[in-house]
N, C-alpha and C positions, 0 to 999 in steps of 0.2 A: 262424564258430566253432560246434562243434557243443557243443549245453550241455540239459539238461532243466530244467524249472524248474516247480512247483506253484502254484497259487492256486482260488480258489473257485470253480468251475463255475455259473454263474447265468442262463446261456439255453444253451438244448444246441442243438448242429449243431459243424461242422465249418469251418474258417477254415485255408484255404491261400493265402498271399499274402506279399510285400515287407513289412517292419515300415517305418509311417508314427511315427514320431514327431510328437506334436499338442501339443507346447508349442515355443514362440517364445520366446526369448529377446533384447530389445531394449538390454542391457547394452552391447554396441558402440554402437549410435546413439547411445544416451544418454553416452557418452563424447567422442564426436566431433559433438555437437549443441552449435554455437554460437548462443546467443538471443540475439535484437536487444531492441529497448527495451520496455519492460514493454508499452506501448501497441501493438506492434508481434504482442508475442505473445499478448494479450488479443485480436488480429483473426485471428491466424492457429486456435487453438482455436474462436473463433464459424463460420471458413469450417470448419473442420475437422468441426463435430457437424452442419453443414447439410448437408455433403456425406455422410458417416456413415449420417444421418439417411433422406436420399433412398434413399442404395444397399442400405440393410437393405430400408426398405419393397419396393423395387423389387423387390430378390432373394427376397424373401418370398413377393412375388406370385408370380415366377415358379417357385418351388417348387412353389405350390399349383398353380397350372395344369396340373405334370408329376406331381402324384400325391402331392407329396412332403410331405403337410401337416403332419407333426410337425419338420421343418427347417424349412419356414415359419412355424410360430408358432414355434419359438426366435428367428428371426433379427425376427419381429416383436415379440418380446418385445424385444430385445436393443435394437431403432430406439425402444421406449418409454423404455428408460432413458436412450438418448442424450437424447431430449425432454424429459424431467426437468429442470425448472429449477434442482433441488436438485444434479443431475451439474455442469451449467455455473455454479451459485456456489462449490460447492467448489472446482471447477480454477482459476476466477477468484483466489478467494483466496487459492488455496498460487500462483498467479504473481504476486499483488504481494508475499507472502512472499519467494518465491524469483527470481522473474523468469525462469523458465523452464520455457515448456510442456510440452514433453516431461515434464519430470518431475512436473511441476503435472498432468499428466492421467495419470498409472500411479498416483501417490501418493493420487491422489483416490480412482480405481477399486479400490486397494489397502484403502484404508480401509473401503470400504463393504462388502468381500466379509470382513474381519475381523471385521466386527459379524455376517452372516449365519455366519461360519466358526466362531463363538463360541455359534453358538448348540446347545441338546439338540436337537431334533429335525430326524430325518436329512435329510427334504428340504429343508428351508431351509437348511442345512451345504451341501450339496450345489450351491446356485446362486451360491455364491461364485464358482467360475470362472466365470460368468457375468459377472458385474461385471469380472475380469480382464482378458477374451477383448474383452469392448466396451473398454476401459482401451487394449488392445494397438491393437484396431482404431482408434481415436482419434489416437491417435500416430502410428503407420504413415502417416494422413493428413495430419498434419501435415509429416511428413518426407519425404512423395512417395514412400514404401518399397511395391515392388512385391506384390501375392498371390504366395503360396509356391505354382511351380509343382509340381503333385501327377502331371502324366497321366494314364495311361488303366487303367493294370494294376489288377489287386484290389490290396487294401495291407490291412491289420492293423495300426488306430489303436493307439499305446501309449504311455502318458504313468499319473505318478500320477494325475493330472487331466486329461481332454481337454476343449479347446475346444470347442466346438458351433460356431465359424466352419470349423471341419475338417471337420465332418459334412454342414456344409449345400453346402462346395463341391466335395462329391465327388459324383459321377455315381451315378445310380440301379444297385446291386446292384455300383458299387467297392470296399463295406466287405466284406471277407468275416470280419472279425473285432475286436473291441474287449477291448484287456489295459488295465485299471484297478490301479493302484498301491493307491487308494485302497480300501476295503473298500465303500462306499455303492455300494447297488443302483438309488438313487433320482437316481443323479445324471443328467445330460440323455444322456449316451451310453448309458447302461442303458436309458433309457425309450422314446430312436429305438430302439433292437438290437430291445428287446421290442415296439414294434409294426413293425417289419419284420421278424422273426425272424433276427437276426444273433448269430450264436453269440457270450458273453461270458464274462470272465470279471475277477471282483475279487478284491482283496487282492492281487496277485501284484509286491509292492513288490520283491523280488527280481531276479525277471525284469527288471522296469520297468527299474532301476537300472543290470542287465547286457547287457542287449541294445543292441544298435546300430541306426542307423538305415541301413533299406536294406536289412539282412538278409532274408533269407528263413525264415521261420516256418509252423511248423504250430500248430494247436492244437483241443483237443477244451473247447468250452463244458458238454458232460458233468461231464467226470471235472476240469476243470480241467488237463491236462496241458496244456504249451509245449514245442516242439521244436523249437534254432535248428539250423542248417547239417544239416539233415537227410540219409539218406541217400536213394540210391533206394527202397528197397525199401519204406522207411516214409514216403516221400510219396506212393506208388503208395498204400501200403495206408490214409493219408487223404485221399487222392482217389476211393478206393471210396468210403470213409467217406460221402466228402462226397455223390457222385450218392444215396446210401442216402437219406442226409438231405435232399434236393432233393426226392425221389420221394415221403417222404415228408411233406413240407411241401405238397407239389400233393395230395396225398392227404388233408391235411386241409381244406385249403380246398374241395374239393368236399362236406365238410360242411359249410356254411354255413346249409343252407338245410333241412337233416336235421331232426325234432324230438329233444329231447334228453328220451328217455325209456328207462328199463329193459326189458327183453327182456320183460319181461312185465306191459308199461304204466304203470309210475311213470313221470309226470313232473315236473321238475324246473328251473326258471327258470332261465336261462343268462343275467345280466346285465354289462354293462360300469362301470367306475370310471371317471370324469372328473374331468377338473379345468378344463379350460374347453369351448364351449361347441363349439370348432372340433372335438375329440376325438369328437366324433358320428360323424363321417364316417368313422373308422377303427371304431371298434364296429357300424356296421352292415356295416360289408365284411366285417367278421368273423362277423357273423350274430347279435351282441347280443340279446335279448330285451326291451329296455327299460335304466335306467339303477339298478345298485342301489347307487350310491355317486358323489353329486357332491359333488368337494369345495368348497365356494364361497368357501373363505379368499382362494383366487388371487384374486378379484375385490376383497381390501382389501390386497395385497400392491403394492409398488411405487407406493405413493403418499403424497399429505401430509395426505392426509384420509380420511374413512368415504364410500364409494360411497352415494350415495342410493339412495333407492326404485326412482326410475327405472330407472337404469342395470341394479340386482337384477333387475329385473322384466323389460328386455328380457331380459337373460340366461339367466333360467328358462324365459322364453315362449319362445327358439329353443332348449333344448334338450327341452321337455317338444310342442313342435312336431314335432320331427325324432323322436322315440320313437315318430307315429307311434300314439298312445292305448296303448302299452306304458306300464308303470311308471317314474316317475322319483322317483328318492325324493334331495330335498335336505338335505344335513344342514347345521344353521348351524355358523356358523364356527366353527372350531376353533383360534383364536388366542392366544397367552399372552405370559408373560415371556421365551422364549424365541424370539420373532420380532420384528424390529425395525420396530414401529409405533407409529414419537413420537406420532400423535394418539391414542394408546391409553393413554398416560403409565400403561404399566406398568412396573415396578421390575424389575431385574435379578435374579432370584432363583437361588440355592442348588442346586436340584434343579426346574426349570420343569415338570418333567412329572409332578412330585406338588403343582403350584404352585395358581397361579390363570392361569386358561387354558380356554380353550373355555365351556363352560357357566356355568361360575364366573363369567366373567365378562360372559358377555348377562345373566345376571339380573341384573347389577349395574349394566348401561349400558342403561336405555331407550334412548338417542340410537342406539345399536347395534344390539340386538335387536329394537325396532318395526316398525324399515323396512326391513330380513329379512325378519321375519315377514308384512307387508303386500306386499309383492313373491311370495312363493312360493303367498302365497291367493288373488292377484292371477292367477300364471301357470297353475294350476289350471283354468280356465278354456279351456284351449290342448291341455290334454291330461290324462294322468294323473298324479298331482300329489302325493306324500307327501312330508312334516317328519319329520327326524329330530334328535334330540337327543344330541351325546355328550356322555364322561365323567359319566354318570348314575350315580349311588352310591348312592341312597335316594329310595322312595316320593317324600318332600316334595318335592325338586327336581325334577323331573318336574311334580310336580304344579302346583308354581309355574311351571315351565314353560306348562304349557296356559292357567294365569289372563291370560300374558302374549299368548298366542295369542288368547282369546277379548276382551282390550283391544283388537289388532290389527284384531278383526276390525269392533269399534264404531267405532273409528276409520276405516275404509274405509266401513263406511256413512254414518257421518256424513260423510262426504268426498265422498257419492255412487258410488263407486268398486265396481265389480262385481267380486265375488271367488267362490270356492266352496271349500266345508266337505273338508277334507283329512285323510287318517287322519294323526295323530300318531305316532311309534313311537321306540323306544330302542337308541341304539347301546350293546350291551351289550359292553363294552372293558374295564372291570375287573371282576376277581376279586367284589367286595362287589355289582354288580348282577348276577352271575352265580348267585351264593349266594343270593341274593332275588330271583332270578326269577320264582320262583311269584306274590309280592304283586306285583311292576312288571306280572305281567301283565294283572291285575284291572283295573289303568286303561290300558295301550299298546293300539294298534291292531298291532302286528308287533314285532316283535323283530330287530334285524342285528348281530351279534357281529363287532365288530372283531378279528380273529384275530391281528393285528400286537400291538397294544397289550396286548391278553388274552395273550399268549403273554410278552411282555414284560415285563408287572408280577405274574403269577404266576410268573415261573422266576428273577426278581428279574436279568435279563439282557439289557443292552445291545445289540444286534445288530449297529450299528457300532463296538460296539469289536473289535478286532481279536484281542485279547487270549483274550474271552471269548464272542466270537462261536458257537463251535460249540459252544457250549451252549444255545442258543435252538435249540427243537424245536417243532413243533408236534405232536406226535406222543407229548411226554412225557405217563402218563397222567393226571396233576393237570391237564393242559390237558385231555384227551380228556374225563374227567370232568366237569368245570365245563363245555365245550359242548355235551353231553348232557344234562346237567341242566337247560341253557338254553331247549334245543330242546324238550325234556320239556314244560316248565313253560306253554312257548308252545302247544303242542297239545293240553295239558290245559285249555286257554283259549281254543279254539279260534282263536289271531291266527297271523300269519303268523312264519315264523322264518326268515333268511336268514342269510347270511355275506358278510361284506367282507372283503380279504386276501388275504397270498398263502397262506395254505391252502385258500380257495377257489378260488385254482388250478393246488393238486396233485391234479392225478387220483386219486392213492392216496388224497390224506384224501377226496377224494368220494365214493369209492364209502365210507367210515365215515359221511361224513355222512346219505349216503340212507340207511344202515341206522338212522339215529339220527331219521330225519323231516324232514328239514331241507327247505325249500321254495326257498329260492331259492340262487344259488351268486352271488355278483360277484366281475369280476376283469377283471387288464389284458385286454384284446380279443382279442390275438394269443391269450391259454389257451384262450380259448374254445373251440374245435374237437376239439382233445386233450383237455381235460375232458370232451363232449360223447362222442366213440368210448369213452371208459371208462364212461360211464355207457347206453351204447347195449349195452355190450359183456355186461352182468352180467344176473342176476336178484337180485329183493328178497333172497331165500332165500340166494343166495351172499354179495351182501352182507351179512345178518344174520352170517353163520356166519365172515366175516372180522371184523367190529366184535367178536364174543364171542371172539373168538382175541385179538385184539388188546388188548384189554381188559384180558386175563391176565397180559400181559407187565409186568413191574415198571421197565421203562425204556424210554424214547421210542428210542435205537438198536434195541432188540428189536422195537420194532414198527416201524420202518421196516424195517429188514431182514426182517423178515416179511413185508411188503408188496410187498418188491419181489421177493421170491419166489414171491410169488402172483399179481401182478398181472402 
């Protein structure tokens, strides 16, 4: 049926392909599933997470051996949770409750992604279907229910939510497109699209709803356009689309290995965001400069306890290894009321992301922040090694910050334990360390502006609500302002000034950033390249003479449409 349908353009290219629907529903099974005696289905759930268990690892491996390493650590992440002994007491209990596995293992999985689904912030919202997707896998195995044959053709995953068991079992360069019902950019299908550059798009709950499976669809990851039962003339005309898009994609990747500098020699550090440690190997394919953004929360995520020393420590040593004596700069964790970690016994709060969270609460937890801290001064040693701190609001915390550092580091000597001395610096992410930039910078070694979070609690706007979503700009000028100011404050201090975010990687705000000074740029890997030609492509002088135009404008739409007028 021929029908158009909009939603939010969030990786550009062009996706011509069969719509794959990537949710399962096991409502039939679970109707016609007769359980046998509790003791009966207490053994068939233990063969079921053993067997689960195997074929994730297995399938894992063999992702990575084919290139495919961001489906291999989902589906290795996914064989963690099955391992979780906390997965198999839940199912155990809801079947002496109920006496029936089947539902004893969705109802368990059901549970655990309501707590993650409940929570403020967007990427731990987002791995709910996670828990699902293993919940589904789980059961199938108990039931003997076969893998959902996909073939061979391209297909356009579309679900409000897609599993990440869809992504991992389709063939390298089968997706040519991903429709999210849901608005989150952060969810796992966003984050494979964006490091293989597969055109996406969210919000488009619409479409989700009216489309059928099997159809054949266009659609533009740009503009957000969907186009079911197309005719000729406009599948021809995104089939150009798409070789454009292809030519271009080999075109960027032959930047790789480019310096990212302005036409008339600014350079500018081109770094990658991680979140674990396997993420390396896509940031240097992409030509990364070092790491300006590792997030280390993953490493206390999915467990019943705080990660030790150890574990911290190999983990920083192989990513501060693989940079390679580029920069890697660690920030501690960034955990609050809003993520579900019982050994954290933090309180369910109100508004978690004006809460107690991240910094707030390493000062509050030695047992948490020590052995962070004595891990990262530890991995220093390996390569180039900076501490970062978020949610910093005032001189004093910070500064309590470093007293913690320099305990750390008596503590490693007296331990015997060989560490070396790492610059400190501030993720500057609220408004209030933006405005007092000037004194944070008297004590920081660098400065990196969370542009996500800064753009969020200055425009007083959500980004995954739906509602209100296109109000978040980075571009508005009360943002441009406070990141100028930031940048200012840091070069008047001679420390370094970076960015984390996705404004650091839109080309358009790069080229404002370099006219504003900014020294480094971090961002998913895949930007890298396309950030790199825009900043290859200008001089200082035309950048100044865009940042002063843009300046003028009294609303973030005016300056983006001036920029893309320009740019």
């Amino acid at each position: 049926m021929k029908q158009r349908f909009k939603g939010q353009g969030v990786i550009a290219g062009i996706g011509v392909g069969k719509i794959l629907r990537a949710n399962e529903n096991l409502d039939e099974y679970l109707k016609s599933y007769i359980p046998s005696f509790v003791e009966e289905e207490r053994e068939k759930v233990d063969k079921a997470l053993k067997d689960v268990q195997e074929y994730l690892f297995t399938r894992a491996e063999a992702l990575r051996r084919d290139g495919l390493t961001e489906q291999g650590a989902i589906l290795e992440a996914h064989a963690m949770i099955v391992a979780d002994p906390v997965m198999r007491e839940n199912v155990l209990s809801k079947i002496d409750a109920t006496g029936n596995s089947l539902r004893a293992v969705l109802n368990a999985a059901e549970d655990q992604a309501a707590v993650f689904e409940s929570m403020e912030d967007e990427y731990f919202r987002a791995r709910a279907v996670d828990f699902r997707d293993v919940g589904k896998r789980i059961a199938r195995a108990i039931i003997g229910a076969p893998e959902r044959e996909i073939g061979d053709e391209p297909v356009i995953l579309c679900g409000h939510e897609i599993e990440p068991s869809y992504i991992a079992n389709l063939k390298k360069g089968q997706i040519a497109g991903i429709l999210l019902g849901a608005g989150s950019t952060t969810a796992h299908a966003v984050i494979i699209a964006k490091a293989q550059a597969i055109p996406a798009i969210v919000g488009a709950e619409e479409a989700v709803a009216a489309i059928l499976d099997g159809e054949e669809a266009l659609m533009d990851g740009e503009t957000g356009e969907i186009i079911t039962g197309p005719t000729d003339e406009e599948r021809a005309a995104y089939e150009e689309k798409a070789r454009k898009a292809a030519a271009m994609k080999a075109h960027y990747i032959k930047l790789k290995d480019l310096p990212s500098v302005t036409e008339d020699g600014r350079k500018v550090i081109l770094a990658a965001n991680i979140g674990v440690p396997g993420d390396m190997e896509t940031a240097i394919e992409y030509g990364a400069e070092g790491v300006g953004l590792f997030r280390t929360e993953f490493l206390f995520m999915g467990r019943e306890s705080l990660p030790g020393e150890e574990e911290q420590f190999a983990a920083y040593k192989d990513v501060a290894e693989k940079a390679k004596g580029k920069l890697t700069i660690i920030r501690t964790m960034d955990i609050g009321g809003d993520k579900p970690l019982s050994y954290l016994e933090i309180p369910k709060e109100d508004n978690p992301f004006l809460g107690y969270r991240a910094l707030r609460v390493s000062l509050k937890r030695r047992d948490l922040f020590l052995p962070q801290l004595k891990a990262a001064l530890r991995a220093g040693l390996y390569g180039k090694v900076a501490i970062m701190f978020p949610m910093i609001i005032s001189v004093q915390e910070f500064l309590r910050a470093k007293e913690f550092v320099e305990e750390a580091k008596k503590e490693l000597t007296k331990e015997k334990k060989e560490f070396k001395d790492t610059p400190l610096g501030i993720m500057v992410e609220t408004p209030a360390a933006a405005m007092t930039a000037g004194s944070l910078a008297k004590y920081a070694d660098f400065f990196s502006i969370g542009s996500n979070d800064l753009v969020q609690y200055t425009l007083a706007v959500d980004r995954s609500n739906s509602e209100i979503s296109h109000l978040y700009n980075h571009f508005h000028p009360a943002v441009l302002k406070l990141v100028q100011q930031t940048i200012g404050a840091a070069k008047e201090h001679g420390i370094m000034a970076g960015m984390c975010g996705e404004m650091a990687s839109d080309p358009r705000a790069a080229v404002l950033l370099l006219a504003m000074g900014i020294d480094e740029l971090s961002m998913s890997a895949p930007s890298i390249p396309e950030v790199k030609e825009r900043v290859r492509s200008v001089t200082m002088d035309e950048a100044k003479e865009l940042l002063r135009k843009a300046l003028s404008f009294e609303d973030g739409e005016s300056v983006k449409n001036y920029l893309e007028g320009q740019i």
